[in-house]
N, CA and C atoms as an extended XYZ file, in Angstrom:
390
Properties=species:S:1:pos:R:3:atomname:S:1:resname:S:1:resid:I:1 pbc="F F F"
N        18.041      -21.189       21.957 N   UNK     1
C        17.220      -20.749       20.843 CA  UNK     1
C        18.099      -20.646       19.601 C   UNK     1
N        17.634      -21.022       18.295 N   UNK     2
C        18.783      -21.035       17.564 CA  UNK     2
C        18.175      -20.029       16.488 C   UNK     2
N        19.500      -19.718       15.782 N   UNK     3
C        19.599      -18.088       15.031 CA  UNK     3
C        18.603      -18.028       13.503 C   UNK     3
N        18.013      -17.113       13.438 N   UNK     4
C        16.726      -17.137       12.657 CA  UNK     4
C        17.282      -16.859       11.166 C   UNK     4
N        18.552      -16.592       11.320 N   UNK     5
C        19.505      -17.030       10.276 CA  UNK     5
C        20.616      -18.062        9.839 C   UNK     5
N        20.988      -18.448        8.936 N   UNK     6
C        21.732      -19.551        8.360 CA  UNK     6
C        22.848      -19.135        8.528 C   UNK     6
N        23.706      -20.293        9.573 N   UNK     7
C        25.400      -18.690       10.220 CA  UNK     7
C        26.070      -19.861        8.968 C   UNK     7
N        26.156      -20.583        8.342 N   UNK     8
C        27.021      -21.475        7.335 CA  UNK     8
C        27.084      -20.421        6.196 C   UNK     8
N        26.295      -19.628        5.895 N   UNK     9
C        26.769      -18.901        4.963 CA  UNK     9
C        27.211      -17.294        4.986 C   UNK     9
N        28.090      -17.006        4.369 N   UNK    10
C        28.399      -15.581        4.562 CA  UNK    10
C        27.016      -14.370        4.447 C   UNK    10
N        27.040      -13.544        5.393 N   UNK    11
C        26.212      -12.687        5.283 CA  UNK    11
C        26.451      -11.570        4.134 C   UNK    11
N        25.341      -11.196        3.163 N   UNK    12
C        25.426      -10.305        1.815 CA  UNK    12
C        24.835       -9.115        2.760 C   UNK    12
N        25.242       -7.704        2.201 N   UNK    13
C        24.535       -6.764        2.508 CA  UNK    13
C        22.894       -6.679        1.826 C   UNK    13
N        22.206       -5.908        2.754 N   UNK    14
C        20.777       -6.447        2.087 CA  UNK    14
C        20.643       -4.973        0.867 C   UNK    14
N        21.079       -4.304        1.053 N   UNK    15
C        20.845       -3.197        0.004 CA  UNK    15
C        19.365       -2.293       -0.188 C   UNK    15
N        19.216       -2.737       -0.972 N   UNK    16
C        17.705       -1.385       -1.229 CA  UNK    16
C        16.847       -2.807       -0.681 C   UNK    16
N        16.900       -4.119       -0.271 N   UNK    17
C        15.831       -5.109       -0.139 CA  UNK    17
C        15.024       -4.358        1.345 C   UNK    17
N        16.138       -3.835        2.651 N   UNK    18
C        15.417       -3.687        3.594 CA  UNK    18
C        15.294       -2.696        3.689 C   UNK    18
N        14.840       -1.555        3.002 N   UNK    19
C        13.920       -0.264        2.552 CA  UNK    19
C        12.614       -0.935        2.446 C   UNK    19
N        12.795       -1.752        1.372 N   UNK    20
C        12.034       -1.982        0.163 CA  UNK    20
C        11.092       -3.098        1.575 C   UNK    20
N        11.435       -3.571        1.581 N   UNK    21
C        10.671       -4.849        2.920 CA  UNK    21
C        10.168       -3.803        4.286 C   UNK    21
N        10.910       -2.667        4.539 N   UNK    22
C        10.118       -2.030        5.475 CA  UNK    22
C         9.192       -1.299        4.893 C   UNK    22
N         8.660       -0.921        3.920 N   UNK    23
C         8.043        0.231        3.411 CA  UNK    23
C         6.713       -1.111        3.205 C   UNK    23
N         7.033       -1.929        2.561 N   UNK    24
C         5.575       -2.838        2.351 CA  UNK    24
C         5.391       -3.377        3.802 C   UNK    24
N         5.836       -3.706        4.411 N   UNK    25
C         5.485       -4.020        5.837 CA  UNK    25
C         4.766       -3.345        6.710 C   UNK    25
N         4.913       -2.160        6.479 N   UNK    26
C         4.057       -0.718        6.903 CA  UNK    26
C         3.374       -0.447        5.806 C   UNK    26
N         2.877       -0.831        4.970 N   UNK    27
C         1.921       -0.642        4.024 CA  UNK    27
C         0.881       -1.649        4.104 C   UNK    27
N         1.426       -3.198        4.413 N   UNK    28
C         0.651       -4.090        4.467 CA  UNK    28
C        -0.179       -4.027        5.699 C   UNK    28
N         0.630       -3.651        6.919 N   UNK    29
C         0.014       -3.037        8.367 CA  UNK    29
C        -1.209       -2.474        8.437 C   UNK    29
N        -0.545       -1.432        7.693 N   UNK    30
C        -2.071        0.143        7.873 CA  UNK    30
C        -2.958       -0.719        6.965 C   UNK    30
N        -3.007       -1.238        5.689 N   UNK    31
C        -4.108       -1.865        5.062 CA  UNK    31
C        -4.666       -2.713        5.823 C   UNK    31
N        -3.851       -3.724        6.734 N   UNK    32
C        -4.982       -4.458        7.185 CA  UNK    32
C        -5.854       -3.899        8.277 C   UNK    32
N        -4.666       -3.303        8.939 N   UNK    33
C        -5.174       -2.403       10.296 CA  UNK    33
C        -6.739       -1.757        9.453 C   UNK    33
N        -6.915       -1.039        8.641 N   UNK    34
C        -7.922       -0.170        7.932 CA  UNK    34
C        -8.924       -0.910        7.461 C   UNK    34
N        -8.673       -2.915        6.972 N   UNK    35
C        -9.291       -3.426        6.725 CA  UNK    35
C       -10.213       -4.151        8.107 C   UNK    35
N        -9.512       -4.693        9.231 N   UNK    36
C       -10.049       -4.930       10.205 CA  UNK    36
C       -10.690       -3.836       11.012 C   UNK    36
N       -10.274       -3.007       11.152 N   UNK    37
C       -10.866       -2.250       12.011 CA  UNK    37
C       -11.717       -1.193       11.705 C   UNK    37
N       -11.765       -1.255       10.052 N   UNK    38
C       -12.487        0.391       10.030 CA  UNK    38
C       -13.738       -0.504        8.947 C   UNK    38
N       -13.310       -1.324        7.786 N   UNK    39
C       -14.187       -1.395        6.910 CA  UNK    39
C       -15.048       -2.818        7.114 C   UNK    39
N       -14.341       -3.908        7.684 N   UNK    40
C       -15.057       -4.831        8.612 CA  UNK    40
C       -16.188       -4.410        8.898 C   UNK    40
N       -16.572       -3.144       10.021 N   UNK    41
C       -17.119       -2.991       11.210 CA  UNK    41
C       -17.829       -2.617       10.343 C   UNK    41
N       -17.767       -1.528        9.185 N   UNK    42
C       -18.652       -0.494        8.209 CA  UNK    42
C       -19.565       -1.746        7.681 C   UNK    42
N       -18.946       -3.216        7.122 N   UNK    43
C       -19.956       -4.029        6.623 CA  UNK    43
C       -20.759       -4.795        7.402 C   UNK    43
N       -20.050       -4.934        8.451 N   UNK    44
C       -21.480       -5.760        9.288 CA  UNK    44
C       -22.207       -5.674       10.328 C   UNK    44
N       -21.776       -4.015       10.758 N   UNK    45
C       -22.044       -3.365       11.773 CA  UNK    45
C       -22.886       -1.978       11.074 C   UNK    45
N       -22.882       -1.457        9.808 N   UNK    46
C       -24.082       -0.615        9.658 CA  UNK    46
C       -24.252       -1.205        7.714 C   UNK    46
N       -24.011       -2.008        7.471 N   UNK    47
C       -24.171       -2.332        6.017 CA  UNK    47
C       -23.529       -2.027        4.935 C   UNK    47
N       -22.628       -1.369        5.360 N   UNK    48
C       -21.924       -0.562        3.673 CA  UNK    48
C       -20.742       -1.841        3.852 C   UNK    48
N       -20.934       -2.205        2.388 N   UNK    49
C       -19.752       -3.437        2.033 CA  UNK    49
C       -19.035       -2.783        1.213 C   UNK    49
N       -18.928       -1.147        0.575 N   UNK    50
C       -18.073       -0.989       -0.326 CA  UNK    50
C       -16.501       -0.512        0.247 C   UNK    50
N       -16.605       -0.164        1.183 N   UNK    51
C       -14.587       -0.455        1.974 CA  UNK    51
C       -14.202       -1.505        1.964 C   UNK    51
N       -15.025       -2.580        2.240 N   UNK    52
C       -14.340       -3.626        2.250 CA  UNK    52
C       -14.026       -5.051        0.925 C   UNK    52
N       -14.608       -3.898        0.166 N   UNK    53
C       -14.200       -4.594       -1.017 CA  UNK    53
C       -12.997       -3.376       -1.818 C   UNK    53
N       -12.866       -2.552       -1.559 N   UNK    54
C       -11.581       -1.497       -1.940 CA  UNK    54
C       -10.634       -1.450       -1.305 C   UNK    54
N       -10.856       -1.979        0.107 N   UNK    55
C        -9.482       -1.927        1.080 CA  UNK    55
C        -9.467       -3.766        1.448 C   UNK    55
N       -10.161       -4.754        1.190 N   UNK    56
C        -9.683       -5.689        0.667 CA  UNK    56
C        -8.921       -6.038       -0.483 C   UNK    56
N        -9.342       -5.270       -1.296 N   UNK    57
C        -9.264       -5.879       -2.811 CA  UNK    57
C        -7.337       -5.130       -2.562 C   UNK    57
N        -7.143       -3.998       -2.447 N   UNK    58
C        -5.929       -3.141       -1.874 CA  UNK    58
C        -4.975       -4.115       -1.554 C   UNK    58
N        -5.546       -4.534        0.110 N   UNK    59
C        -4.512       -5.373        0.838 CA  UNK    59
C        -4.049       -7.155        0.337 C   UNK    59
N        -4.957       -7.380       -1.073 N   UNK    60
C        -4.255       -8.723       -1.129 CA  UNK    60
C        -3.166       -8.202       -2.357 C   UNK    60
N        -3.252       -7.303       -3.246 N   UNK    61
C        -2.093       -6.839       -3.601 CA  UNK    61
C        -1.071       -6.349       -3.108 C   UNK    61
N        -1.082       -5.727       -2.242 N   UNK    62
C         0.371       -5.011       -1.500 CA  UNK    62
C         0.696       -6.085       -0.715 C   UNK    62
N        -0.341       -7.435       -0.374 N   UNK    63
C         0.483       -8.319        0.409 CA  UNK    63
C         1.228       -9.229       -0.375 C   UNK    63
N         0.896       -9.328       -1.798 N   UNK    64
C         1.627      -10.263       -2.765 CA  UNK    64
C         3.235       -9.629       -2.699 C   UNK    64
N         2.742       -8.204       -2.562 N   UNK    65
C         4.457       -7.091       -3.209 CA  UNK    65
C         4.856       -7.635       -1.537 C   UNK    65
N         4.284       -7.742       -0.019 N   UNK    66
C         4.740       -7.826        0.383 CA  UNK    66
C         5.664       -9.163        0.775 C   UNK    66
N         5.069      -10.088       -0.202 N   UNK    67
C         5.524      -11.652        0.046 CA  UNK    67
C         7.308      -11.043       -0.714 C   UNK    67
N         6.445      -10.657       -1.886 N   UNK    68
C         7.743      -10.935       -3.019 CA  UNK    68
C         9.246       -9.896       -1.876 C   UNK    68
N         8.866       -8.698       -1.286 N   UNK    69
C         9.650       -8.213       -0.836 CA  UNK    69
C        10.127       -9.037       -0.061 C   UNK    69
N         9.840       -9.716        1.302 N   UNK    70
C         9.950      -10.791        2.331 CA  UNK    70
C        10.904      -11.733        1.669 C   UNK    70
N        10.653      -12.414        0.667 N   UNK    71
C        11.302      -13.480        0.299 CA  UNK    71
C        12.503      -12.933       -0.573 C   UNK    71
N        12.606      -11.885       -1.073 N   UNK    72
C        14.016      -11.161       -1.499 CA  UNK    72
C        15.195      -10.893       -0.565 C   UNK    72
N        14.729       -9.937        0.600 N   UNK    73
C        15.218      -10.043        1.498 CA  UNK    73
C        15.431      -11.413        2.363 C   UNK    73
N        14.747      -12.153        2.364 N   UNK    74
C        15.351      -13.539        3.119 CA  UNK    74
C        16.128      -14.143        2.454 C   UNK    74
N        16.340      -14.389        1.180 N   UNK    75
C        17.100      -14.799        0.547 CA  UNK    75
C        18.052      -14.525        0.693 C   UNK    75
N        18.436      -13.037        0.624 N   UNK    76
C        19.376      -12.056        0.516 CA  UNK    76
C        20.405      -12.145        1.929 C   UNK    76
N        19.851      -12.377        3.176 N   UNK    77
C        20.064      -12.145        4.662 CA  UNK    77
C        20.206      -13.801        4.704 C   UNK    77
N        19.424      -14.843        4.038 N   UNK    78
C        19.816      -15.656        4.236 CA  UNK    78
C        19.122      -16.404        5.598 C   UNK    78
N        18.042      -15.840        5.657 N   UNK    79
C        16.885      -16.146        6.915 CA  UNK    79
C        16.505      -18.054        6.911 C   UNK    79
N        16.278      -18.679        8.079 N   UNK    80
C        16.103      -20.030        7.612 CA  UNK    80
C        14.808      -19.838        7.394 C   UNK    80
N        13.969      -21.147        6.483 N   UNK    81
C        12.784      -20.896        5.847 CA  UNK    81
C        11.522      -20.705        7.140 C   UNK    81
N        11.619      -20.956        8.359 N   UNK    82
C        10.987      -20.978        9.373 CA  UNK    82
C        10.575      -19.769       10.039 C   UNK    82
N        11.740      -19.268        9.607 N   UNK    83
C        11.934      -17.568       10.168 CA  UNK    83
C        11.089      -17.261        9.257 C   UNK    83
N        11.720      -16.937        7.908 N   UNK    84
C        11.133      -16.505        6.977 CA  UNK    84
C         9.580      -16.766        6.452 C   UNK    84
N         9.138      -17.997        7.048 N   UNK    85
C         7.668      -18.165        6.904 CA  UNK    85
C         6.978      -17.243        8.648 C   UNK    85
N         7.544      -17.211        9.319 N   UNK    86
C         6.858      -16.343       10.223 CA  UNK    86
C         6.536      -14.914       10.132 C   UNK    86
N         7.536      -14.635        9.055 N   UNK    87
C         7.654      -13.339        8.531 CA  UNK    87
C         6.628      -13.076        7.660 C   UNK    87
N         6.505      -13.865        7.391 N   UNK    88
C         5.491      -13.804        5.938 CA  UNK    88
C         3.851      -13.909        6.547 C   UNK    88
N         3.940      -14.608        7.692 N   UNK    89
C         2.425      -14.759        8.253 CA  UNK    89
C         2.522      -13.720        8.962 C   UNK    89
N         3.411      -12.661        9.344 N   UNK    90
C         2.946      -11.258       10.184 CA  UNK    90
C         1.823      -10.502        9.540 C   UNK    90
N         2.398      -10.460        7.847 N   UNK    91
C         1.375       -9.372        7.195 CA  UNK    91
C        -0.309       -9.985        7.167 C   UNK    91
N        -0.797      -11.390        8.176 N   UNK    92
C        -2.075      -11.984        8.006 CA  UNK    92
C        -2.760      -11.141        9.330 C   UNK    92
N        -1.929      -10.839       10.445 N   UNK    93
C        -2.439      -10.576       11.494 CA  UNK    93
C        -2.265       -9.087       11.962 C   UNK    93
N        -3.322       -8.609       12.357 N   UNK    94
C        -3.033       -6.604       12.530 CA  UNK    94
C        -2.205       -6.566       13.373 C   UNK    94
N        -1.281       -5.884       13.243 N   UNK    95
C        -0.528       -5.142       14.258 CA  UNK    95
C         1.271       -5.942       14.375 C   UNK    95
N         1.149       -7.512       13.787 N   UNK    96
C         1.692       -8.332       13.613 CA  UNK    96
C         3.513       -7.768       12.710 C   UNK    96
N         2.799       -7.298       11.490 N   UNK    97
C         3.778       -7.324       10.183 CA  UNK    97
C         4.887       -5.872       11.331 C   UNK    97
N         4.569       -4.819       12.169 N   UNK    98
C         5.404       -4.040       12.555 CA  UNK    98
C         6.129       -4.523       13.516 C   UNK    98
N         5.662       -5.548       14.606 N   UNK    99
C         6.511       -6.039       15.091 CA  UNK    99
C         7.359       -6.420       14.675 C   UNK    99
N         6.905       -7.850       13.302 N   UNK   100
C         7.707       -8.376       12.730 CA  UNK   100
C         9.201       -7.508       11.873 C   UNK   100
N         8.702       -6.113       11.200 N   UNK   101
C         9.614       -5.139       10.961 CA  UNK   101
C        10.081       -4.715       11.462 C   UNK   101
N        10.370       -4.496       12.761 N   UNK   102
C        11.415       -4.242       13.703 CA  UNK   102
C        12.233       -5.047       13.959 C   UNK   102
N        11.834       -6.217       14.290 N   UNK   103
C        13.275       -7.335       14.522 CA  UNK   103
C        13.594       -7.780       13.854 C   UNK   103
N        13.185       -7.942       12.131 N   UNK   104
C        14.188       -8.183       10.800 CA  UNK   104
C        15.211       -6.871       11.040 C   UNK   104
N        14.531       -6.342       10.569 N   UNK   105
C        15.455       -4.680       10.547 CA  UNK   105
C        16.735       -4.600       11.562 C   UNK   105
N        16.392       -5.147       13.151 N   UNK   106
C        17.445       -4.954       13.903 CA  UNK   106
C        18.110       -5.850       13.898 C   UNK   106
N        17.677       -7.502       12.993 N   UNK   107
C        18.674       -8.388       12.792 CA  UNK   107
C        19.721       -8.265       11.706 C   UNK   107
N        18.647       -7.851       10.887 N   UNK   108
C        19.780       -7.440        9.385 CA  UNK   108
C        21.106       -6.424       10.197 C   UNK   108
N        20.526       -5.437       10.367 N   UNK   109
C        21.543       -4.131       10.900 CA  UNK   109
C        22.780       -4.752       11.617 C   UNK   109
N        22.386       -5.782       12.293 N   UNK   110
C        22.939       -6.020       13.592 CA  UNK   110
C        24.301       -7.681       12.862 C   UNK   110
N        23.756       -8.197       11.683 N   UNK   111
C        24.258       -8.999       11.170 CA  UNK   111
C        25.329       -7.739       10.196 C   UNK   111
N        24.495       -6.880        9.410 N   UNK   112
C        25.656       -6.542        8.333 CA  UNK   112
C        26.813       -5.428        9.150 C   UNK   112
N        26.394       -5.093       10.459 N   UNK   113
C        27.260       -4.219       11.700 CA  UNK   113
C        28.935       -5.376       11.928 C   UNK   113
N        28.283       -6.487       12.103 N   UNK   114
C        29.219       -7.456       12.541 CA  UNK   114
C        30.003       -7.986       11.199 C   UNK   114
N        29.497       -8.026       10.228 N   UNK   115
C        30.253       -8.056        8.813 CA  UNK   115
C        31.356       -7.426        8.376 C   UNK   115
N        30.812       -6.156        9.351 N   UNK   116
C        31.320       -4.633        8.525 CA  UNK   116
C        32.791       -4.899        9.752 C   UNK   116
N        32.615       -5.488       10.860 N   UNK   117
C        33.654       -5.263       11.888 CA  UNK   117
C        34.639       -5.910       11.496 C   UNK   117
N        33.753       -7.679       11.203 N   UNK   118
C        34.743       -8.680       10.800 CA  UNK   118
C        35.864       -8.154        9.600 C   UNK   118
N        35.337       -7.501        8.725 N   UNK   119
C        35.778       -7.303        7.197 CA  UNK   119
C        36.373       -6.385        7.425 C   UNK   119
N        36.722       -5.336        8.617 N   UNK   120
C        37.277       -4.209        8.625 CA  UNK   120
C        38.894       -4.129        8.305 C   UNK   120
N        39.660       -3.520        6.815 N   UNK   121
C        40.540       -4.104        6.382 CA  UNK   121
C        41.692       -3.378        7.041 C   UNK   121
N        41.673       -2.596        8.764 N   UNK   122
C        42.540       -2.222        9.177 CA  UNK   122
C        42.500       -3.441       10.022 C   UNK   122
N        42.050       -4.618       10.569 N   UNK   123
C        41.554       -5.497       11.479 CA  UNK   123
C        42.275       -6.178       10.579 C   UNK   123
N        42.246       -6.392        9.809 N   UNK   124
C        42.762       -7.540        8.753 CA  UNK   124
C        44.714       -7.402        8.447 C   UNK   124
N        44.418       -5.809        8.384 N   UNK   125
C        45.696       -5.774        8.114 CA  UNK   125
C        46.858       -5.968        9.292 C   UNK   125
N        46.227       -5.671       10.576 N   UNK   126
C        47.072       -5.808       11.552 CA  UNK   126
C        47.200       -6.909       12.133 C   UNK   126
N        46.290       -7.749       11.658 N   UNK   127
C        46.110       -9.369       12.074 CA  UNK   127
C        47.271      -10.162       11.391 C   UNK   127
N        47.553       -9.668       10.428 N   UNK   128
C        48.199      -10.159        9.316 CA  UNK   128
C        49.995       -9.244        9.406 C   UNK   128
N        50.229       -8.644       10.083 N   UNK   129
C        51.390       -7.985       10.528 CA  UNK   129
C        52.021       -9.061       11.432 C   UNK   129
N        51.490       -9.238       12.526 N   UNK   130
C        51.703      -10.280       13.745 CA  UNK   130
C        52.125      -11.431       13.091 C   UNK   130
């Protein structure tokens, strides 16, 4: 299986991007979650269409903030565009975008962990003694 990141380039720390990408990811979630399951049912299951034009109208904005977040952070982490388009189709499907926020999150962590080891300048310095 090959790595849902680009190993040719040096890994950047992601900074305020994977805050900023988990917080709309769980925003885009509960909106849709609220849009499928609560205001859906309200319009075509007893007639009221006005949730689903307030918690539609909601979720295609926070999913734009959530594109723009997605693609900051991929940039940033350096995700290949494949990854990064799977990422981006989580926030279409309920329940989808939190999965998907968990295993960015534990890839980033787990990439800038190994950065932090490589770069460690007592590692460096004793490498360089020898």
């Amino acid at each position: 299986m090959s790595s849902p990141t680009r190993s040719s380039a040096a890994p950047r720390p992601a900074g305020f991007r994977l805050p900023l990408y988990r917080a709309f990811a769980w925003i885009t979630g509960v909106g849709l979650i609220l849009l499928v399951f609560v205001a859906m049912p309200l319009k075509y299951i007893w007639d009221t269409p006005g949730p689903v034009a307030v918690i539609g109208m909601l979720h295609g904005f926070l999913y734009m903030a959530y594109i723009v977040a997605t693609l900051v952070l991929a940039e940033r982490a350096r995700f290949t565009p494949v990854f990064a388009l799977l990422v981006l189709l989580a926030g279409t499907i309920p329940i989808a975008s939190f999965v998907a926020e968990r295993k960015v999150t534990r890839l980033v962590q787990e990439r800038e962990a190994q950065s932090a080891v490589s770069a460690d300048p007592a590692d460096s310095a004793a490498d360089s003694a020898t």
